[in-house]
N, C-alpha and C positions, 0 to 999 in steps of 0.2 A: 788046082790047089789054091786057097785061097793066102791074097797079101796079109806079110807081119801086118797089123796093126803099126804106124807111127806115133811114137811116144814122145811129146815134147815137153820141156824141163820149161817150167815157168816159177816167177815168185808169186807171193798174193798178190803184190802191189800190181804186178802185170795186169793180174784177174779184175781186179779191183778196175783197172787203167780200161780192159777192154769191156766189162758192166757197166762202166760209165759212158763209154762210146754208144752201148744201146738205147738209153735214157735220151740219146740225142735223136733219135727216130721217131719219126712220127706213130700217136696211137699208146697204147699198155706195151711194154713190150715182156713179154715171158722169156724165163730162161731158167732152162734145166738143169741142173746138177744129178750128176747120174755116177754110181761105185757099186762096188760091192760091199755090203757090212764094214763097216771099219776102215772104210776110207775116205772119211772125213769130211762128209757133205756137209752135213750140220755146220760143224765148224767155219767152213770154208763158205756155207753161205752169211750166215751171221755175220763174218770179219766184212763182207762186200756191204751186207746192209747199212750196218755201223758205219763204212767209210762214203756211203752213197745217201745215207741220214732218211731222212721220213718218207722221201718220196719214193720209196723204196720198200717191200714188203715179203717176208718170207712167210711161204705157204706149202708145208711140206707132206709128202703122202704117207707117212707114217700115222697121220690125223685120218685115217680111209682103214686100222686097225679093226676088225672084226674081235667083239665085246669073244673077253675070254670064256664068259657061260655058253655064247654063241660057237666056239670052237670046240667045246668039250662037246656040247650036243654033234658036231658036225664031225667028230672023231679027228680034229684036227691041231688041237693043243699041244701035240708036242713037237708040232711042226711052226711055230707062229715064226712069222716071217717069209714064208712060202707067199708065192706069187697067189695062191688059191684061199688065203686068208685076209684079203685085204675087199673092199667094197670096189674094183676097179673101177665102176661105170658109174656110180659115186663120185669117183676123184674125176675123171673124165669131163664130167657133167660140169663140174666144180669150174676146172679149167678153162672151158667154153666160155660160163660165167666170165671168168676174170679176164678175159682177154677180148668181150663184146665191152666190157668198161660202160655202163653205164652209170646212168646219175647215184643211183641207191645206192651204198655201200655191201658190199659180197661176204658175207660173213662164213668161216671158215672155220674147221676144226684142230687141234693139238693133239700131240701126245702125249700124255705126262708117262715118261718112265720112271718118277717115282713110285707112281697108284700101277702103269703097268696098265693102262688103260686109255681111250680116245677118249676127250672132252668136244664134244660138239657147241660151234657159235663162240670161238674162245678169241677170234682174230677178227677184227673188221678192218677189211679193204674198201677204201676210200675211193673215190673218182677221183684225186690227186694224185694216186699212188701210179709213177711212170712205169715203174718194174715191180714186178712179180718174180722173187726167184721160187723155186721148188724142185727140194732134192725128193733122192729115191731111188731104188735097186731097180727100178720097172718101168721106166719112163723112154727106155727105148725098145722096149720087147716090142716083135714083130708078129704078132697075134691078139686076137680081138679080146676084148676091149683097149688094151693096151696101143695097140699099135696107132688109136688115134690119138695119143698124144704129140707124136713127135710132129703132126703139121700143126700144132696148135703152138709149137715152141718156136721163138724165133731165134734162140741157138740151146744147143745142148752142148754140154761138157761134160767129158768120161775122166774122173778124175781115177789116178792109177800109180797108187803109192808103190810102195818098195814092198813085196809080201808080208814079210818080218814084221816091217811096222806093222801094215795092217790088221794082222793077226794079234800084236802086241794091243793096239789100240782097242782092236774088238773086246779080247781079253778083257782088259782093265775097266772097261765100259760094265761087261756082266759083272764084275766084282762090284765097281761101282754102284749099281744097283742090286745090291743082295744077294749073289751069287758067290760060293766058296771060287776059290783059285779052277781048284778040279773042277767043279760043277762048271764054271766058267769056259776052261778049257775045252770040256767036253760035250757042249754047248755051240762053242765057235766051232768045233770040228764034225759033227755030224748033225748038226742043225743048220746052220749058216755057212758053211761050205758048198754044201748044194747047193743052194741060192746064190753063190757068188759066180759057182761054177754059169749059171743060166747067166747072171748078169755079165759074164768076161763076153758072154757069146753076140753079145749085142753092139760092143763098143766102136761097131765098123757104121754104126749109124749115127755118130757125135759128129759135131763141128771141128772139135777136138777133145784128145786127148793126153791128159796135162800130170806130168808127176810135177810136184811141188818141192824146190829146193829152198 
């Protein structure tokens, strides 16, 4: 039978305290943020970048989105967010990039969940940039393409909110963007629920994992 998962109570300032500690390492160094929907990567990397200033770059895999025309052809639209709707070898390839650090700048793509669509070449990674964060539901799945990220990372975090919030956060995110309440709801529960369910299953491969008080 396999061990609970250990679940440690941090603040950001900690997070923050030990992002900083990697900048001190010789080389680019990468570092993963890993949850399930709605629990706060985004967030959580942005506050680090903001407190860790320029040399510092968020490059997140939700920019590795398969175009919505590309998912209707592929009968997978009402699934987005699935592990099987993103360019995994794409992202992959990308990370490679950013962690050989060379002289040219690495240019990267977004997500804009306004338009609900990837923007390709929307980030430029400098040969300045110490850290690379980069969140994402998939970054520690133990199968291929996936699975070669985690040597690529030089620490991964399972961040691992309170359910309630989670769900509450996800919520208001679909409303957020154009989503009724229900549609929302119904949305986070049999669309993004599965997806959390694969991503809870990974989290024995983190550095840690951190509920945020």
């Amino acid at each position: 039978m396999d061990m609970p998962i250990a679940v440690t109570d941090v603040t950001v300032d900690e997070l923050v305290e030990r992002a900083r500690d990697l900048t001190r390492n010789p080389g680019r160094q990468l570092l993963g943020l890993v949850g399930a929907p709605g629990a706060g990567k985004s967030t959580v990397a942005e506050i680090i970048a903001d407190a860790l200033g320029p040399a510092t770059q968020v490059v997140e895999m939700d920019g590795f989105h398969l175009s919505n025309e590309l998912l209707t052809t592929l009968g997978r639209r009402n699934r987005k967010g699935a592990k099987d709707t993103f360019d995994a070898a794409g992202y992959v390839h990308l990370l490679r990039r950013l962690k050989e650090a060379g002289p040219d700048p690495v240019y990267a793509p977004v997500f804009d969940r306004s338009l609900d669509l990837a923007v390709a070449g929307a980030i430029a990674v400098e040969e300045s940039c110490q850290l690379v964060i980069t969140a994402g539901n998939y970054l520690l799945l133990d199968e291929e393409p996936w699975s070669e990220i985690r040597e690529l990372l030089d620490e991964a975090w399972f961040l691992e909110p309170a359910e309630d919030q989670r769900m509450a956060q996800l919520v208001a995110r679909h409303e957020r963007f154009g989503r009724t309440r229900a549609e929302a709801q119904a949305w986070a529960s049999t669309t993004d629920e599965p997806n959390a369910e694969i991503v809870r299953g990974s989290n024995h491969r983190a550095d840690l994992v951190a509920r945020l008080v």
